[in-house]
SEDOKE-993099 format. One record per residue (C-alpha): residue in three letters; x, y, z. Coordinates in pm, 1 decimal, always signed. Example, Ala and Ser with C-alpha at 12.3 -4.5 7.8 and 13.67 -1.06 7.14 Angstrom:
2
<atom residuo="ALA" c1="+1230.0" c2="-450.0" c3="+780.0"/>
<atom residuo="SER" c1="+1367.0" c2="-106.0" c3="+714.0"/>
END
This chain:
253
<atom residuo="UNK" c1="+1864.8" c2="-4252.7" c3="-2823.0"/>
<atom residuo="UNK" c1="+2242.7" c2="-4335.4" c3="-2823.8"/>
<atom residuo="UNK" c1="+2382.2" c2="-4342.0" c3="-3205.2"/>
<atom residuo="UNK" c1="+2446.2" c2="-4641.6" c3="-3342.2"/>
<atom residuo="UNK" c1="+2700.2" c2="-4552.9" c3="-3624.5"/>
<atom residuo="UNK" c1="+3030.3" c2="-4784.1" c3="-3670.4"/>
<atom residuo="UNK" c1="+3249.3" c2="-4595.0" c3="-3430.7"/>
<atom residuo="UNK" c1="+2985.0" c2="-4652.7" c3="-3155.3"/>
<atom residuo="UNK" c1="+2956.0" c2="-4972.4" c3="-2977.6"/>
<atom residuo="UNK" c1="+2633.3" c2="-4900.8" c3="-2695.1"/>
<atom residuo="UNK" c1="+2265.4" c2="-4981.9" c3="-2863.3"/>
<atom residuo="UNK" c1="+1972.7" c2="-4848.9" c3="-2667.7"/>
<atom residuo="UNK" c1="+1702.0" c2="-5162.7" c3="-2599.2"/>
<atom residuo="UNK" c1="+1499.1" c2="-4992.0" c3="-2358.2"/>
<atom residuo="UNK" c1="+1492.5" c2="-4613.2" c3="-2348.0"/>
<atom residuo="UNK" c1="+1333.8" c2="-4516.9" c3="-1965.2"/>
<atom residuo="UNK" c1="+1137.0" c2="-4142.2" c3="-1985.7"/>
<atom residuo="UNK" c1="+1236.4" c2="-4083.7" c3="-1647.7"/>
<atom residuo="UNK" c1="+1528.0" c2="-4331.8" c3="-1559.4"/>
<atom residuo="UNK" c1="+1631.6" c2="-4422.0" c3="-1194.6"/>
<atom residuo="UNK" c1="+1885.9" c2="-4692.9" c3="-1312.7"/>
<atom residuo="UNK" c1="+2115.6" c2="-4798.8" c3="-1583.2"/>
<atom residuo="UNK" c1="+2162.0" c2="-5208.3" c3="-1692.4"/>
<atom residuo="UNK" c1="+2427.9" c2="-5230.7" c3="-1934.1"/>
<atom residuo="UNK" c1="+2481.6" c2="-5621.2" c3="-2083.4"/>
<atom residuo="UNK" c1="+2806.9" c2="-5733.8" c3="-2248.9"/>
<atom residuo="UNK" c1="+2722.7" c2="-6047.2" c3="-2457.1"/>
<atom residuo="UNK" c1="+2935.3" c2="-6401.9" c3="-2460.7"/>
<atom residuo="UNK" c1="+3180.0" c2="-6510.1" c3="-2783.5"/>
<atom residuo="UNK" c1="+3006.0" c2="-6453.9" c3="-3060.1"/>
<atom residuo="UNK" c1="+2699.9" c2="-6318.2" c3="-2924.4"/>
<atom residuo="UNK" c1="+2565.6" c2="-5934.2" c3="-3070.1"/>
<atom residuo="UNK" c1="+2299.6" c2="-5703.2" c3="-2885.3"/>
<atom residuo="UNK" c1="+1970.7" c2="-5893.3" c3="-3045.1"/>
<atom residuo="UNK" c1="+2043.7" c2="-6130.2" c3="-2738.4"/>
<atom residuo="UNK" c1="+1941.5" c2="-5922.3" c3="-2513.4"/>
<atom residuo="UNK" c1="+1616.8" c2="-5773.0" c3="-2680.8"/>
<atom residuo="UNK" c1="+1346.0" c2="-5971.1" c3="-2478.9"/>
<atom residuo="UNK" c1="+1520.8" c2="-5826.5" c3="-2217.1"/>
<atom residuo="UNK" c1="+1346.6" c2="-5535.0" c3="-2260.4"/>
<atom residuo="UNK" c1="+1021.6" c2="-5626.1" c3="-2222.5"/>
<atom residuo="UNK" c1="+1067.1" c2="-5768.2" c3="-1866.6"/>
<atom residuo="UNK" c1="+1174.8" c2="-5453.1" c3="-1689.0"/>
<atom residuo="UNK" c1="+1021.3" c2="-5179.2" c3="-1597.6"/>
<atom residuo="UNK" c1="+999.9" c2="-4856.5" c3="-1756.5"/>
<atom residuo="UNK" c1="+1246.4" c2="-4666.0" c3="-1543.5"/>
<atom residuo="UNK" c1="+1545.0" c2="-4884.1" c3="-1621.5"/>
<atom residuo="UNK" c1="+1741.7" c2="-4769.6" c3="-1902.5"/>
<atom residuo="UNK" c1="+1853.4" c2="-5058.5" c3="-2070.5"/>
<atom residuo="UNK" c1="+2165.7" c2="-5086.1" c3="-2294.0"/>
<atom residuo="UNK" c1="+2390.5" c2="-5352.8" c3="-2457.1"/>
<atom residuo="UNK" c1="+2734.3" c2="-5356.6" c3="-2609.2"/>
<atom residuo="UNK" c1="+2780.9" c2="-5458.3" c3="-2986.4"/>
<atom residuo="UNK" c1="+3194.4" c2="-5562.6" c3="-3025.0"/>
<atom residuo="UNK" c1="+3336.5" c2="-5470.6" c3="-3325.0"/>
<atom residuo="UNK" c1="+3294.3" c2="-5710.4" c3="-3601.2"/>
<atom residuo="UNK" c1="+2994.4" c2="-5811.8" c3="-3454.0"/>
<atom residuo="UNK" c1="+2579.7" c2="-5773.3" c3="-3559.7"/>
<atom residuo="UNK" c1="+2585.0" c2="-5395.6" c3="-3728.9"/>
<atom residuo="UNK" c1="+2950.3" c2="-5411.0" c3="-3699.3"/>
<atom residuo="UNK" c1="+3014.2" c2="-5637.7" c3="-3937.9"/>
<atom residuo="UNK" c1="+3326.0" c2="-5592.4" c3="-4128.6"/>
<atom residuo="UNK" c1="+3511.3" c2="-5428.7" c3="-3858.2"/>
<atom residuo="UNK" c1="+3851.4" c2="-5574.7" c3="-3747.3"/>
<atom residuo="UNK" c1="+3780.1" c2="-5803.8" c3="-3460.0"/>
<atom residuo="UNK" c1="+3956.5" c2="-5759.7" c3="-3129.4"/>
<atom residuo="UNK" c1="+4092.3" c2="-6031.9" c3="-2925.3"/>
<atom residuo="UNK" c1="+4215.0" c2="-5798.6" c3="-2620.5"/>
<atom residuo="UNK" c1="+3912.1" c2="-5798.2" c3="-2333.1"/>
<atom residuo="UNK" c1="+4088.4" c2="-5460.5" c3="-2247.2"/>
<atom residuo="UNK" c1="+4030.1" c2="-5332.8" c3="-2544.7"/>
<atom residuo="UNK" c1="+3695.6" c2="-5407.5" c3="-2594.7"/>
<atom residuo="UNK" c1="+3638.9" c2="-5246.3" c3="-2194.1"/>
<atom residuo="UNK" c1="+3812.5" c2="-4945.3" c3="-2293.1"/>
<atom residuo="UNK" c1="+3579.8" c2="-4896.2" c3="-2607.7"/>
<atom residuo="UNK" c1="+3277.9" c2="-4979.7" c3="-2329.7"/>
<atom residuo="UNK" c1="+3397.1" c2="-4728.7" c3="-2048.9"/>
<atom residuo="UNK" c1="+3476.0" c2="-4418.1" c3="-2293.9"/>
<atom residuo="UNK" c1="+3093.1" c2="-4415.8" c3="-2376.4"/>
<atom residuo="UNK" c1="+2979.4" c2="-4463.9" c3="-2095.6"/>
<atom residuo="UNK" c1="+3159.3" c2="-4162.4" c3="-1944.6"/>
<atom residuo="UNK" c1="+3007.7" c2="-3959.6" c3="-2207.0"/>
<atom residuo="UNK" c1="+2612.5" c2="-4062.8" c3="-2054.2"/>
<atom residuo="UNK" c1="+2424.9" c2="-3870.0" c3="-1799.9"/>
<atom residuo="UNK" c1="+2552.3" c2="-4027.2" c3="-1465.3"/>
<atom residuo="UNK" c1="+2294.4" c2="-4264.3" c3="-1324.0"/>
<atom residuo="UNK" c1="+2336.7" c2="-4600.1" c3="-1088.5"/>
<atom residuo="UNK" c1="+2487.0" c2="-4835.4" c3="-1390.0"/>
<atom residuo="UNK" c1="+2493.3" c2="-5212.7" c3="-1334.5"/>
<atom residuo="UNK" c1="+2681.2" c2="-5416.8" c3="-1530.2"/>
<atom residuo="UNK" c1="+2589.3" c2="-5800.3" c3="-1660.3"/>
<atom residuo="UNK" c1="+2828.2" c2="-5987.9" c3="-1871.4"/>
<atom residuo="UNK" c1="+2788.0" c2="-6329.2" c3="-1988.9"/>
<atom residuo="UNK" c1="+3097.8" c2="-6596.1" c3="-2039.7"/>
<atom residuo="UNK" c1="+3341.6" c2="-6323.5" c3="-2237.3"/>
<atom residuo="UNK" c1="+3103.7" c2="-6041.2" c3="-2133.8"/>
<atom residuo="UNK" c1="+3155.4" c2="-6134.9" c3="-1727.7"/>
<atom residuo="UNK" c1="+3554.0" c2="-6045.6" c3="-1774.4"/>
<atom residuo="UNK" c1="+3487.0" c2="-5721.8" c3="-2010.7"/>
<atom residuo="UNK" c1="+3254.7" c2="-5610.2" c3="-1764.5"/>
<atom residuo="UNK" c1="+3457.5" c2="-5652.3" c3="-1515.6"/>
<atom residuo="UNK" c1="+3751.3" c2="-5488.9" c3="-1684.4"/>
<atom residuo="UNK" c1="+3551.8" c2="-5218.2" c3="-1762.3"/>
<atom residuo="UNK" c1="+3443.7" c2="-5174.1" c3="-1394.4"/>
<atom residuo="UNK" c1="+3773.3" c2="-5103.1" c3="-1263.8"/>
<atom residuo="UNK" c1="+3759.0" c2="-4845.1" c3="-1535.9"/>
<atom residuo="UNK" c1="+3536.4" c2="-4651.2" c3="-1448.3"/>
<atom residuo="UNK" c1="+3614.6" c2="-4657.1" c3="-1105.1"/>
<atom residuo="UNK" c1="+3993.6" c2="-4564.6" c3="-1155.6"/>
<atom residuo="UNK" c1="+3827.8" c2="-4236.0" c3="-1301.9"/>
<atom residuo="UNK" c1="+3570.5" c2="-4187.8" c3="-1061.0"/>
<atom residuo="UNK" c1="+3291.2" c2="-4316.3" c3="-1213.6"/>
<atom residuo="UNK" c1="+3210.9" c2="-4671.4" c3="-1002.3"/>
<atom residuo="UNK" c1="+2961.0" c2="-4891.2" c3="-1131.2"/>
<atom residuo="UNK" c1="+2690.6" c2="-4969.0" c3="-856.8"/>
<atom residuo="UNK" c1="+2689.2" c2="-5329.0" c3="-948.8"/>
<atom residuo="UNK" c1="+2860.3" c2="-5597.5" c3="-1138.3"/>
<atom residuo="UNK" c1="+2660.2" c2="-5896.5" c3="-1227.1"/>
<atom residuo="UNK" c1="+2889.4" c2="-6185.7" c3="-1421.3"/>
<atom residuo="UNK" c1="+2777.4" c2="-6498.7" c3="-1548.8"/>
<atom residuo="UNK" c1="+2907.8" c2="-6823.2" c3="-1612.9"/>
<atom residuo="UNK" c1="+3288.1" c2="-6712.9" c3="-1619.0"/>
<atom residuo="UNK" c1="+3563.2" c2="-6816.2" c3="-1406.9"/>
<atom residuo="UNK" c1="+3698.5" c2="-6548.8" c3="-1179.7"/>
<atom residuo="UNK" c1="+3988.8" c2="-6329.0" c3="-1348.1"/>
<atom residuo="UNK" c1="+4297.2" c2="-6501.1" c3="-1352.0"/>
<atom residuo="UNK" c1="+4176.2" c2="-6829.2" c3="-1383.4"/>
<atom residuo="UNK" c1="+4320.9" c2="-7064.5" c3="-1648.4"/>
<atom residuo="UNK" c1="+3998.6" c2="-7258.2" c3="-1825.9"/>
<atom residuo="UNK" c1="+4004.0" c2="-7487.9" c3="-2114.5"/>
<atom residuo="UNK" c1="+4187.5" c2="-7399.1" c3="-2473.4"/>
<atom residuo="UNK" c1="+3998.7" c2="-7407.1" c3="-2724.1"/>
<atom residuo="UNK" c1="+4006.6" c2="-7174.3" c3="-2976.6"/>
<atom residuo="UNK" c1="+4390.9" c2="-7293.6" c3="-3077.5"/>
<atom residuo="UNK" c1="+4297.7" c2="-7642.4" c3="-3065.3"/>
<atom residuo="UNK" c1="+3969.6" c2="-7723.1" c3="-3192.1"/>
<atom residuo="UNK" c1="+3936.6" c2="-7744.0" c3="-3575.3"/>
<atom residuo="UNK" c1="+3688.8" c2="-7553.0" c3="-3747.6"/>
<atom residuo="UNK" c1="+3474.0" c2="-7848.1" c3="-3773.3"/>
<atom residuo="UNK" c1="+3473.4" c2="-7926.5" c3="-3403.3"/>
<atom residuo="UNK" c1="+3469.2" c2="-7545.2" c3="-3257.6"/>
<atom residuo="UNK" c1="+3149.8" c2="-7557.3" c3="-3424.4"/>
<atom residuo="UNK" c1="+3022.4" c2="-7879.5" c3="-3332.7"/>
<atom residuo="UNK" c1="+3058.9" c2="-7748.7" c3="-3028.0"/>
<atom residuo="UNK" c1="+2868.3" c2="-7428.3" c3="-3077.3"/>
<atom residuo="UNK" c1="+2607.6" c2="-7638.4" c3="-3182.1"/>
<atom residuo="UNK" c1="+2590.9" c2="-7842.6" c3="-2904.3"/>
<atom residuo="UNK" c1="+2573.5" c2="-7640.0" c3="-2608.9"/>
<atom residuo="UNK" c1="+2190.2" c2="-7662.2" c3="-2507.5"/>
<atom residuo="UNK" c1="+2016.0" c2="-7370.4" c3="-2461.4"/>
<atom residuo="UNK" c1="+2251.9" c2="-7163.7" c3="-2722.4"/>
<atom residuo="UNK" c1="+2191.2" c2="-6956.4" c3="-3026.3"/>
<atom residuo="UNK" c1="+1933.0" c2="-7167.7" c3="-3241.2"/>
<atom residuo="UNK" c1="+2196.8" c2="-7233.3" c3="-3492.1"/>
<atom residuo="UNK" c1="+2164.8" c2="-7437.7" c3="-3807.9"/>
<atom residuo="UNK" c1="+2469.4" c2="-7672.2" c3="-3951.0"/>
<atom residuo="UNK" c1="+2510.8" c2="-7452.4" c3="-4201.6"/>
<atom residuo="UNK" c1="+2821.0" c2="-7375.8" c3="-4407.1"/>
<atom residuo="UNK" c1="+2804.8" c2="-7035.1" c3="-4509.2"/>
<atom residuo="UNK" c1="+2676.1" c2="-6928.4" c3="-4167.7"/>
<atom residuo="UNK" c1="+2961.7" c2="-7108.9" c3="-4015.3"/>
<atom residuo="UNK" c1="+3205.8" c2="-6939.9" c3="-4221.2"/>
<atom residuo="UNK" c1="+3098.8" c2="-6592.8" c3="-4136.1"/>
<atom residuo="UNK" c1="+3033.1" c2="-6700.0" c3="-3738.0"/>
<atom residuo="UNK" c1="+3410.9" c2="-6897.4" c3="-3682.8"/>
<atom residuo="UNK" c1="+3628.5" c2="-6586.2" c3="-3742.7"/>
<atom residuo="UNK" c1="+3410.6" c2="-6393.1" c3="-3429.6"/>
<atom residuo="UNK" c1="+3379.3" c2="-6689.6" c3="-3234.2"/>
<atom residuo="UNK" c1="+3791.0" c2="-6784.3" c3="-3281.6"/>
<atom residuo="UNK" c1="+3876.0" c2="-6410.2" c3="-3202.6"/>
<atom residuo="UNK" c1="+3607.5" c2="-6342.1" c3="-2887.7"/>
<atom residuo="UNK" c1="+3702.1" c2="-6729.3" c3="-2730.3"/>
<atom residuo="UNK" c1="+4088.6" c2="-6593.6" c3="-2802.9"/>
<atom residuo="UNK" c1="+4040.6" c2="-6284.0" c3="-2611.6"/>
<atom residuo="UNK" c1="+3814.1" c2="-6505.3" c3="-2335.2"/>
<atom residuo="UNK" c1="+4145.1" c2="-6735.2" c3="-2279.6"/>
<atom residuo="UNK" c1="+4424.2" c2="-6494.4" c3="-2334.0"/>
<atom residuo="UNK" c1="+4264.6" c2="-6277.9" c3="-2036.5"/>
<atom residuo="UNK" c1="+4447.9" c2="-6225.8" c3="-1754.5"/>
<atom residuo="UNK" c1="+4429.9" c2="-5923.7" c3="-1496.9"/>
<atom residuo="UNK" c1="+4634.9" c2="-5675.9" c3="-1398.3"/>
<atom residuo="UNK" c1="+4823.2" c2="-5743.2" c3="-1082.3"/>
<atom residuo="UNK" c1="+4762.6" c2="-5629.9" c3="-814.8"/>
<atom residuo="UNK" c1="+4426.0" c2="-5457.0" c3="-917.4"/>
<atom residuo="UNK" c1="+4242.8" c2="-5259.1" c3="-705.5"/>
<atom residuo="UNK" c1="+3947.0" c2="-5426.2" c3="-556.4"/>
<atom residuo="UNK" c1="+3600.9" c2="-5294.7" c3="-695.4"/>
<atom residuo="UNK" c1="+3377.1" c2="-5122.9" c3="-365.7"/>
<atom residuo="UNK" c1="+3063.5" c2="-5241.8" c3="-563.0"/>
<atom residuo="UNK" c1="+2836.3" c2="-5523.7" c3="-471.3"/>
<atom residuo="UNK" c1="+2899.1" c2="-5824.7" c3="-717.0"/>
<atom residuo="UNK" c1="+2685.1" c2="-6148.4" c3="-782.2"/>
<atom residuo="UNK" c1="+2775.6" c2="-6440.4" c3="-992.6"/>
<atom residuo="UNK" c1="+2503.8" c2="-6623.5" c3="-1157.6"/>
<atom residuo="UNK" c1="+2601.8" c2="-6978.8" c3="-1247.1"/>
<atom residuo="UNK" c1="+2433.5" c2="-7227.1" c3="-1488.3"/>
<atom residuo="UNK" c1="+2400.9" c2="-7604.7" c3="-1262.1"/>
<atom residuo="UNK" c1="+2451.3" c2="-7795.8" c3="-1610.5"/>
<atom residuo="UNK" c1="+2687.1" c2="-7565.9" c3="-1740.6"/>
<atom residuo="UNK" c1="+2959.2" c2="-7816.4" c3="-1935.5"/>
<atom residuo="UNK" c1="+3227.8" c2="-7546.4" c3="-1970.5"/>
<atom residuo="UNK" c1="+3252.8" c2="-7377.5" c3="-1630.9"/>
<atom residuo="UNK" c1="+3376.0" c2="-7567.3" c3="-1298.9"/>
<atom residuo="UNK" c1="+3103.9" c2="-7397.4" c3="-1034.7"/>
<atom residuo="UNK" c1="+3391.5" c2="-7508.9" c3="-769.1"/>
<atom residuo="UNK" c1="+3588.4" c2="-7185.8" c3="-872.1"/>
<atom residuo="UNK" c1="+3288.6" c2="-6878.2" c3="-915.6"/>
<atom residuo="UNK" c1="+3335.9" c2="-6813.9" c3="-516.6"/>
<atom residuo="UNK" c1="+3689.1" c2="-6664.4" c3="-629.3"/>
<atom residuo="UNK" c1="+3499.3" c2="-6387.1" c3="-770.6"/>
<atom residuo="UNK" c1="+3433.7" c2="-6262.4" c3="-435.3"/>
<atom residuo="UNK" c1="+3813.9" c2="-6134.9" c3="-422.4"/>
<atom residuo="UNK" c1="+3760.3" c2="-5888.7" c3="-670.0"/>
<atom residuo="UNK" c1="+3540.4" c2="-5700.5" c3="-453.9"/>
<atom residuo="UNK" c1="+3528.7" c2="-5477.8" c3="-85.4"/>
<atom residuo="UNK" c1="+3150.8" c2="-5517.1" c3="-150.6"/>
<atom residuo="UNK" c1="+2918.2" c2="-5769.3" c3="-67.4"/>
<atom residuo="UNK" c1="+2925.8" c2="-6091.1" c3="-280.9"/>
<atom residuo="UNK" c1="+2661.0" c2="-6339.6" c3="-364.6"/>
<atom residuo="UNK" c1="+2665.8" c2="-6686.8" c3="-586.5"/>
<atom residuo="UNK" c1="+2364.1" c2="-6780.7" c3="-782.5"/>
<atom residuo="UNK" c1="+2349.2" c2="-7157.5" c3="-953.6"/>
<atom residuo="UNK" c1="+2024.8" c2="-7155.5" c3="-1196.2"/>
<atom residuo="UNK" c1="+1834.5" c2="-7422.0" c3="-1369.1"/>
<atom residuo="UNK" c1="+2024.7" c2="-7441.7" c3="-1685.6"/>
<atom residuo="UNK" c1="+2364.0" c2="-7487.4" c3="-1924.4"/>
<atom residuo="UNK" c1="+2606.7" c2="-7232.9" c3="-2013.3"/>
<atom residuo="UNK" c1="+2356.0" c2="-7003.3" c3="-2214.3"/>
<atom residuo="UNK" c1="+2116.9" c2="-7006.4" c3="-1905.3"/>
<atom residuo="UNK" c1="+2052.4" c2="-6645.5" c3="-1910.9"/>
<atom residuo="UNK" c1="+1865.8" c2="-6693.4" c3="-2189.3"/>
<atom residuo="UNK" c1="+1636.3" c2="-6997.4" c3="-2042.2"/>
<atom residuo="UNK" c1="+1417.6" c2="-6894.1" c3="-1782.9"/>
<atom residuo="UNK" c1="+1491.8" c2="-6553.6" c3="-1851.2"/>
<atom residuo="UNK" c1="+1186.7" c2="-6420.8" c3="-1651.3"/>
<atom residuo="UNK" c1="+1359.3" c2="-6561.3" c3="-1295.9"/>
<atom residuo="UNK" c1="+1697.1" c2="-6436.6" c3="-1370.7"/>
<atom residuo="UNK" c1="+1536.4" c2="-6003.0" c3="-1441.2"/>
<atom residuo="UNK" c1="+1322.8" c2="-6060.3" c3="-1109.2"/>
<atom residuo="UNK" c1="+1633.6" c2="-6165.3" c3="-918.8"/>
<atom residuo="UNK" c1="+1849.0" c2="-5870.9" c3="-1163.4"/>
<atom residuo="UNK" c1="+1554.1" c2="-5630.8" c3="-1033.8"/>
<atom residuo="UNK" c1="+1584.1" c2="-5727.3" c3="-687.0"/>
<atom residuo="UNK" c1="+1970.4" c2="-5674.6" c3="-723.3"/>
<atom residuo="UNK" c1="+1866.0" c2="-5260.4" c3="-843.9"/>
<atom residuo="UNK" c1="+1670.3" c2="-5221.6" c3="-580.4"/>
<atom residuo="UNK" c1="+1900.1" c2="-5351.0" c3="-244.0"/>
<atom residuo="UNK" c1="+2005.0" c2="-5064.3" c3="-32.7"/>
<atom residuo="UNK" c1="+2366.5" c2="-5187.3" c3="-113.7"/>
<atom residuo="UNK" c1="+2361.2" c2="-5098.7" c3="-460.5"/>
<atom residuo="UNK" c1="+2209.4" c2="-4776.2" c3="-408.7"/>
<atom residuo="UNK" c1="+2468.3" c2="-4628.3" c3="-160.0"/>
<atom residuo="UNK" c1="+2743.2" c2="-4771.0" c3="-356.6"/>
END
């Protein structure tokens, strides 16, 4: 069982006995670890599953926020150099799609590859999307929190609000403020985008531009759903994730 003590950011969902493969999710702004714990129910017992609390966030509460997306991937990829080597996929939703892939090229600048990147409803790095944590008022960044169907069940309520804005204004700073190295090296790994059709704050025109960031195969996914579509229908999206572990691509990579 990985620690979970303040200078730690990995949780352990699903410990595997005998583990053949290693799914590591990166939550969106304002999201914490407990989104991902259905997750672990729907895969099977030789998948190590793991997921990345940000600091300030869930049982990090209190700690200085970050709004660098290379400093939360640094954070990410110094743990999990310290883990047993095993095939490690990554998933990140919205933020968690561009610390992911930050932390991909990472690990494979020290020679530790992920086998697979799997982002989600993100635009490709480098691309500009809307403002909005320096223009939206308290009132209205929440509104829109709020809003987005299929999100965190959140009520209007003002002290939540007050202790949610700070992480959502800091993660959605670090989301928009993002912008790549250039050039970077291209990742070898297979990568697949997964796309929500109804999403309201991604433009599905642009996901094929996350094929540039790899030599690997790419593949583009649009699901039934809004932006927080990983979290409707969640049973599809693990049978497609599954399939994903198990193509001969990932496992040479």
């Amino acid at each position: 069982m990985l620690r979970t003590g303040r200078d730690h950011c990995l949780r352990t969902l699903a410990q595997a006995p005998a583990p053949t493969a290693r799914l590591v999710c990166l939550p969106h702004s304002g999201g914490t670890t407990a989104d991902y714990g259905a997750w672990a129910t729907g895969l099977p017992s030789a998948i190590e599953l793991l997921a990345a609390q940000y600091p300030g966030h869930g049982d990090r509460y209190g700690e200085p926020l970050s709004t660098e997306v290379r400093a939360l991937s640094s954070e990410l990829a110094s743990e999990l150099l310290r883990l047993r080597p095993l095939p490690t996929v990554l998933f990140g939703h919205s933020l968690g799609a561009l610390v992911a892939y930050e932390t991909a090229l990472t690990l494979s600048a020290l020679g530790s590859p992920p086998s697979g990147l799997l982002v989600s409803s993100c635009p490709p790095p480098g691309t500009v999307g809307r403002v909005l944590a320096e223009t939206l008022s308290d009132r209205e960044l929440w509104s829109l929190t709020r809003s987005l169907s299929g999100g965190p069940a959140v009520a209007d309520d003002a002290e939540l609000a007050e202790a949610l804005l700070p992480v959502l204004r800091a993660d959605i700073t670090a989301h928009e403020h993002y912008r790549p190295e250039s050039p970077a090296t291209p990742l070898s790994c297979p990568v697949r985008c997964y796309h929500g059709a109804q999403d309201p704050l991604v433009d599905g025109s642009l996901l094929a531009g996350w094929a540039s960031v790899t030599t690997g195969p790419f593949s583009l996914l649009e699901r039934e759903g809004h932006h927080f579509h990983p979290f409707q229908y969640t049973e599809r999206l693990l049978t497609d994730i599954l399939a994903f572990l198990d193509t001969d691509s990932m496992t040479r990579s």
